[in-house]
N, C-alpha and C positions, 0 to 999 in steps of 0.2 A: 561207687562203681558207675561206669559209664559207659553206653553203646556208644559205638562211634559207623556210620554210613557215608560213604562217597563215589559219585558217579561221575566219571569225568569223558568227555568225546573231543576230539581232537586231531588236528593236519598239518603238514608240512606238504608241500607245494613241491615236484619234480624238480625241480630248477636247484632245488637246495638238499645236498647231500649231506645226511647227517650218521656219525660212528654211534651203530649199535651193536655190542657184544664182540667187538672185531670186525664186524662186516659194515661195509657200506650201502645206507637206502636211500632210498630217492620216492617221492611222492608218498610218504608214510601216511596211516590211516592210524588212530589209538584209541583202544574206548575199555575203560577199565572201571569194575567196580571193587570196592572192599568193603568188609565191614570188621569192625575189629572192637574189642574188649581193653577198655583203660579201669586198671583196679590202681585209687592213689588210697595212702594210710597216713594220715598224721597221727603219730604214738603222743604219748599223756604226757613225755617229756620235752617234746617240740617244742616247748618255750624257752628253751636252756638257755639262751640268749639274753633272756627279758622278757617280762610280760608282754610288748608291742612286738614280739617277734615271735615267728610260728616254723616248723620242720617239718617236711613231708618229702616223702618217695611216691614215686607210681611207676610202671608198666604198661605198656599197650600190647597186645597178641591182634594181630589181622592176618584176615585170611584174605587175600585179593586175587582177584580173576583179572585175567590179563591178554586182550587180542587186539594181535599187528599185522599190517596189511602193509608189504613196501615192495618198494622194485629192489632189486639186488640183482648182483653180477654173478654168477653161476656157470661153470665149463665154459666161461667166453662171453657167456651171453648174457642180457639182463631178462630176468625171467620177476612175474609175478609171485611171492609169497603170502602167506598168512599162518602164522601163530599164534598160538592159545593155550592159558596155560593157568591153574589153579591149586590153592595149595599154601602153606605156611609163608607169610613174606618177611621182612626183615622189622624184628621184634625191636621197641624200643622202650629203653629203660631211664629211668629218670632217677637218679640215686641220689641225686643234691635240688634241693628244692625249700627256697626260702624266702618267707613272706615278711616285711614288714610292714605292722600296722601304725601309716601314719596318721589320720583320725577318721573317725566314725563312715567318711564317705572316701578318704585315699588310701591307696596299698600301693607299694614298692615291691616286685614278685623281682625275684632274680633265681635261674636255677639252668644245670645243664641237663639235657637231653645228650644219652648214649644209642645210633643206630647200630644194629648188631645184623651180620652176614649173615641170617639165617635163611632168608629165603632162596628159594630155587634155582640158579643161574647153570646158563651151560654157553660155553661161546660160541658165534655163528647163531643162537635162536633169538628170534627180533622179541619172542612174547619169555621175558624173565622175571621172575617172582622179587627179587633181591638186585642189590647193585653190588653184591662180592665184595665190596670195601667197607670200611668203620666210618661212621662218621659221627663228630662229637660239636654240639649246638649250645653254647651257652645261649644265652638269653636273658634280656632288663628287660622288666615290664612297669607301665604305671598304669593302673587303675583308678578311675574316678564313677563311683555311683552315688549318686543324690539318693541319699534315704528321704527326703523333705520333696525334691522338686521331680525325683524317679528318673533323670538323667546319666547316660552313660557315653562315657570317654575312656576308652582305652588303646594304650597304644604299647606294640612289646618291638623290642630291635635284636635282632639273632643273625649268628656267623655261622657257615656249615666249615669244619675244618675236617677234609676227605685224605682217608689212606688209599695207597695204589692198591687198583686189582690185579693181584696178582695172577689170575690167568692171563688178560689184554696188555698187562705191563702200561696200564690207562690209570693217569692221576690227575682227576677231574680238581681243576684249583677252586680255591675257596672262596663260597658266594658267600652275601651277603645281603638278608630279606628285613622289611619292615610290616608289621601286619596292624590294623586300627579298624576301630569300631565306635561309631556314633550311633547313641539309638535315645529314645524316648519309652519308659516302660508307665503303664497305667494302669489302676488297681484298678480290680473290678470283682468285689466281695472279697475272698480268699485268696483269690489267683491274679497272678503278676502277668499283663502280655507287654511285651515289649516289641518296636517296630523299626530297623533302625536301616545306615546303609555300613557298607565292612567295604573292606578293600588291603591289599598288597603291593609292595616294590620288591622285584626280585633283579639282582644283580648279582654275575660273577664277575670278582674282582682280581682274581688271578689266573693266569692263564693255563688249560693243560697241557700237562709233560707225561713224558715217559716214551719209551720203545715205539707203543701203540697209539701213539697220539699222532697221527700221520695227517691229520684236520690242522697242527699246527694249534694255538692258543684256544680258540674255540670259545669264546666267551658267551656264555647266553644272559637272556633279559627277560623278564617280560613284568607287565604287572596284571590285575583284576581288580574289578569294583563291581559289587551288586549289594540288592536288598538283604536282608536278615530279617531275621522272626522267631522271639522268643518266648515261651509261656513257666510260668513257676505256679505249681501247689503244693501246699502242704498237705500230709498226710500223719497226723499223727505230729511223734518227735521226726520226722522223714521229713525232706524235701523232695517231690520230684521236677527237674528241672529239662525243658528241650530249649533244640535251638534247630534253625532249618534256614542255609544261605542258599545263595546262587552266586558265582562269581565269573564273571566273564572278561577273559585275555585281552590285553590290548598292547601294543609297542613290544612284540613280540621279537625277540631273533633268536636264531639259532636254537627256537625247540620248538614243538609244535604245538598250535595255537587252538582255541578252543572255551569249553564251558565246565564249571565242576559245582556240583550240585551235594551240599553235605548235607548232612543229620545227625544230631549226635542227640540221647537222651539219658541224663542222668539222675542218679537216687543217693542219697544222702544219709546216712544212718549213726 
């Protein structure tokens, strides 16, 4: 089981008009927190493969708080808003998840991530729980930990592949993100700290379409890089395991730009 915490603040600049929910905002303000429950199971049988190969599922439940601050156009005019909004968001389930172990310090992770319309949406409100459409994320990962020198490289490459909302008649085309992490972890009696830096590329590589895609293509970008910071102890047969980044936006377009502060802590049983 796994806590998961993220803090994210966030702008876009008047000058740049961006589609939320069907309406049009200009000078957008975002600062959202969640925190949400990932439960993964590897069953006795997960090796059905072969012994170097592993089977697991997982889930994530968040609940995220959500407030937007934009200009919008209203009776004529451009009037100031602000939305706020708390509540179930869109649950994601992880039904294919497959590890292979290629030695003592590499793994081959490959598995897809299902996002599901569960959260809150209403069209016309800037602050929405859910994005109303499905989205389905494979994902290849390599993993490298030195059990010898306590070094870590890891790097994972994932597609977002998005269905239309069907309230906005909006079909956000399919991006494509890289996520890596470099770190140094050091023993120290029992417990594992590790210090490392992480970082993203986020790109859409298709354009939007539909009805409500009135922005035309609308491609967005952006990436992040900051510190990380991990600690592991043992408890028993138990691991308890955290991790604590900071990632900050750069080369940003067409979404608003900012800082996202996570925490995730997990137990092992």
């Amino acid at each position: 089981m796994r806590l998961n915490g993220i803090y994210y603040d966030g702008s876009i600049g008047a000058s740049t008009g961006i589609p939320i929910a069907g309406r049009t905002a200009l000078d957008v303000d975002v600062k959202s927190a969640a925190g949400g429950l990932t439960m993964f199971w590897r069953p006795s049988w997960g090796g059905f493969l072969g012994e170097r190969w592993s089977y697991g599922m997982s889930t994530t439940i968040p609940i995220p708080w959500v407030e937007v601050s934009a200009n919008v156009v209203a009776a004529g005019r451009t009037v100031r808003r602000t939305d706020s909004e708390f509540g179930l968001g869109d649950i994601l389930i992880a039904p294919l998840m497959f590890n292979y172990h290629v030695s003592d310090d590499l793994n081959v992770n490959a598995r897809l991530n299902v996002y599901t319309p569960t959260g809150s949406y209403e069209v016309g409100r800037l602050a929405n729980l859910g994005k109303n459409y499905w989205t389905f994320e494979p994902i290849l990962g390599l993993m490298y930990l030195g059990k010898q020198n306590g070094r870590e490289a890891s790097v994972f490459l994932g597609a977002d592949f998005n269905t239309e909302n069907p309230d906005t008649n909006y079909h956000t085309g399919t991006q494509l993100h890289v996520d890596g992490t470099l770190a140094q972890h050091v023993p120290i009696g029992t417990t594992l700290l590790g210090l490392g830096v992480t970082g993203y590329w986020y790109q859409q590589i298709e354009g939007d379409s539909g009805s409500g895609a009135t922005f035309g293509s609308f491609k967005a970008r952006t990436n992040g890089v900051g510190p990380s910071f991990t600690i592991s102890h043992p408890f028993g047969s138990h691991n308890f395991v955290a991790e604590l980044k900071w990632l900050h936006e750069l080369g940003v377009e067409r979404r608003p730009e900012g800082d996202s502060f996570i925490v995730k802590a997990m137990l092992t049983f």
